[in-house]
C-alpha positions in Angstrom: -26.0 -48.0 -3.1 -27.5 -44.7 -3.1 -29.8 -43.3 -6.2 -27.3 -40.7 -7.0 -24.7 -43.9 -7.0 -26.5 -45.8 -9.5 -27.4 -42.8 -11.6 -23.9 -41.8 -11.5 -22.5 -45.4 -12.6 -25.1 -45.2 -15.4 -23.6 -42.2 -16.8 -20.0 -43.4 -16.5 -20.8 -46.7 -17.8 -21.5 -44.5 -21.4 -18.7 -43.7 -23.6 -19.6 -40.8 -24.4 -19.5 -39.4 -20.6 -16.3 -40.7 -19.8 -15.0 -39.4 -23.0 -16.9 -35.6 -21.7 -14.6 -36.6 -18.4 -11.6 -36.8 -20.2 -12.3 -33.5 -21.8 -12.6 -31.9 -18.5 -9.9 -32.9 -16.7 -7.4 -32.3 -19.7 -9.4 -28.6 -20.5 -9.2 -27.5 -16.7 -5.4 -28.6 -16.3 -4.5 -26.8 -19.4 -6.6 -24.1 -18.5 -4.6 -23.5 -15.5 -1.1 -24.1 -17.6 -2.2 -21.2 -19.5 -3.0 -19.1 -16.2 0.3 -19.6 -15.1 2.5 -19.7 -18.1 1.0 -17.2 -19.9 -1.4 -14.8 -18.0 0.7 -14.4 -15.0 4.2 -13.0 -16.9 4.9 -9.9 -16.3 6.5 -7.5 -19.0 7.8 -4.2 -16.6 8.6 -2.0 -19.8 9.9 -2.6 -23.8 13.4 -2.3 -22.7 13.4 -5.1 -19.7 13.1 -8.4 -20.0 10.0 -10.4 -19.9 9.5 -12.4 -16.5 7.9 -15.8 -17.0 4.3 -16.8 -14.9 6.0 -18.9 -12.2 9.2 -16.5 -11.4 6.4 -13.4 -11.2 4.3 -15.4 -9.1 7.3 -16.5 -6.6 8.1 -12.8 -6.9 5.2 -11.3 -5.7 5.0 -14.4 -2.9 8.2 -13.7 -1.7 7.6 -9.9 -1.7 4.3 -10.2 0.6 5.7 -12.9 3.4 7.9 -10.2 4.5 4.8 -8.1 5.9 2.5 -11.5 5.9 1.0 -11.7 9.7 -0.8 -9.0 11.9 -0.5 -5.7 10.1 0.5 -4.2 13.2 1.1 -0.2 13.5 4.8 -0.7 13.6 4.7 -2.6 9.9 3.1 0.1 8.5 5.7 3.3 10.0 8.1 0.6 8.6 6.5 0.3 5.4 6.0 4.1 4.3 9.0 4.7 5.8 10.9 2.9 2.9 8.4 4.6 0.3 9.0 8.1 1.7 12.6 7.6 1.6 12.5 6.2 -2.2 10.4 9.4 -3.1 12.8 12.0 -1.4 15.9 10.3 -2.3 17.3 12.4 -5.9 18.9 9.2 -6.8 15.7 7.7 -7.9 14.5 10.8 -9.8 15.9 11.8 -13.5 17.0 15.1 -14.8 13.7 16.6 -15.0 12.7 15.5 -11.7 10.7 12.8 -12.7 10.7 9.4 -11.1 13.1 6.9 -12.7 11.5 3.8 -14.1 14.2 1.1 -13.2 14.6 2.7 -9.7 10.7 2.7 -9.2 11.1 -1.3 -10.4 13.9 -2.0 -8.3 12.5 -0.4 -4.9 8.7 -0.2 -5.1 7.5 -3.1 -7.3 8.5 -5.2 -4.3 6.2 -3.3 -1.9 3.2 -3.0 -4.8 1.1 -5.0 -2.2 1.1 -3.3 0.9 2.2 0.4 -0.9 -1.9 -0.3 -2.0 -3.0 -0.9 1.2 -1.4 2.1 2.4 -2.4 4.6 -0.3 -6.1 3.6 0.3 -5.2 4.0 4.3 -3.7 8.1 3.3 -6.5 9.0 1.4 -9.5 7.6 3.7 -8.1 8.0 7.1 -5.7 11.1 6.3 -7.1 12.7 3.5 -3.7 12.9 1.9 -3.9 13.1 -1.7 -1.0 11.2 -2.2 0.8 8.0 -0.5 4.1 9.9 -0.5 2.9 13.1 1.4 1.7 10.2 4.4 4.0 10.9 7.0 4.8 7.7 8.8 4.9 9.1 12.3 0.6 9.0 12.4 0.4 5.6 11.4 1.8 5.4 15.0 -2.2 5.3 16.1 -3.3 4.1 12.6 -6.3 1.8 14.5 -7.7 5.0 17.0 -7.3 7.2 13.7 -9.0 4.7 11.4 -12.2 3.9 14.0 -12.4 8.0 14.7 -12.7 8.2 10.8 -15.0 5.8 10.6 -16.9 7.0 13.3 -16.9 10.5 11.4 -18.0 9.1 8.7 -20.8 7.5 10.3 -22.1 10.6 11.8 -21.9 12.6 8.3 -23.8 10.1 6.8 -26.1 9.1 9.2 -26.9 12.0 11.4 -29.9 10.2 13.8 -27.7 8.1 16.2 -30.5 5.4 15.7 -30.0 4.8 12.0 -26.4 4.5 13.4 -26.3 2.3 15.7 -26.2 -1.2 13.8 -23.1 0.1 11.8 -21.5 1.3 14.9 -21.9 -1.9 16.7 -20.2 -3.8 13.4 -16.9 -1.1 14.0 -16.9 -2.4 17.4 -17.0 -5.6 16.5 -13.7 -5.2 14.3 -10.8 -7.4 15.2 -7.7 -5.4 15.2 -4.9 -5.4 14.3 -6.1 -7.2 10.3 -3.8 -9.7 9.0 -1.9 -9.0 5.8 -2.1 -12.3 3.7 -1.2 -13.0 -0.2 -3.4 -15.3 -2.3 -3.2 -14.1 -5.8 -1.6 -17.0 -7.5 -3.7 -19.9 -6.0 -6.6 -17.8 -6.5 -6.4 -16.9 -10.2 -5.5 -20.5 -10.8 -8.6 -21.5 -9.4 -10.9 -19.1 -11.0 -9.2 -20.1 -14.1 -10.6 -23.8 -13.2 -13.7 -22.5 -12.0 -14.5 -20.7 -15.6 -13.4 -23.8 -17.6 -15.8 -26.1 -16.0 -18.3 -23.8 -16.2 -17.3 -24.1 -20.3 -17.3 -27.7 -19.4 -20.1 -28.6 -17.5 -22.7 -26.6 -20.4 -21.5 -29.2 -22.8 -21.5 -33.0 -20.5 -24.0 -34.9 -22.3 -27.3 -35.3 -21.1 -28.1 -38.8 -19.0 
């Protein structure tokens, strides 16, 4: 057996460290119960019902596996296609013109994920202010527009071609198209676990 073996039997063989064990398991397994139970519910607005941690999370799992995969060009006309057509459709707007809540619920809460991805894609490749003035024909060459932006970029930042070079060589290293993935249950569980052990670890007693 190893040093680290018989130092670690030591330890276990103390009360008090199995008992510090104990602690930690039952801490970081309620620490994730909490996560999911409690952090991840989702209250939309005073009038709608609360939606418990696990149905919110098999929401917003269900919601991304429909664009999950290569985010190809033709996901993307399909995606703000469906937001530009619930911002000009009157149905979805109140009296005053504003949006309507429930509607925006109903229809865009489902694309939250990838309606991010493309409001950051309007404003840094398109300059569009906003997602809804995007019109999803250019997203037709999304990857020549986004490495011509970059390139831009580039230049107006770094205007000797040598100072360039090492940032232009990482674009052209890019792998395209990306791949649209969803990990935000698993990963707030874990960081949960992460942050109680932490906790647990700065009280395990001493050898």
């Amino acid at each position: 057996m190893t040093l680290f073996g018989w130092e670690l039997q030591k330890i276990l063989k103390r009360r008090s460290a199995r008992l510090a064990l104990l602690l930690v398991v039952v801490w970081s397994a309620a620490g994730m119960l909490v996560n999911v139970f409690v952090n991840q519910r989702y209250k939309v607005s005073e009038t709608m019902p609360l939606i418990a941690g696990p149905e919110e999370i098999a929401n917003q799992l269900a919601w991304a596996q429909s664009w999950q995969g290569p985010l190809t060009e033709e996901k993307l006309v399909m995606a703000q296609q469906q937001i530009c057509a619930f911002y000009q459709d009157p149905a979805n707007r109140n009296a005053d013109g504003e949006l309507n809540f429930e509607a925006w619920v109903r229809v865009m809460r489902p694309l939250l994920w990838v309606s991010s991805t493309l409001d950051s894609i309007a404003g840094s490749v398109y300059g569009e202010d906003t997602l809804e003035e995007l019109d999803p024909r250019r997203l037709e060459s999304y990857y020549a527009d986004r490495h011509a932006a970059v390139g831009r970029w580039l230049e107006d930042q770094y205007p000797d071609p040598a100072d360039r070079a090492l940032f232009e060589a990482q674009e052209a290293a890019v792998e395209t198209p990306f791949v649209y993935d969803w990990y935000g249950g698993s990963s707030r569980c874990w960081r949960c676990s992460r942050t109680s052990n932490w906790g647990s670890a700065c009280s395990w007693p001493s050898p």
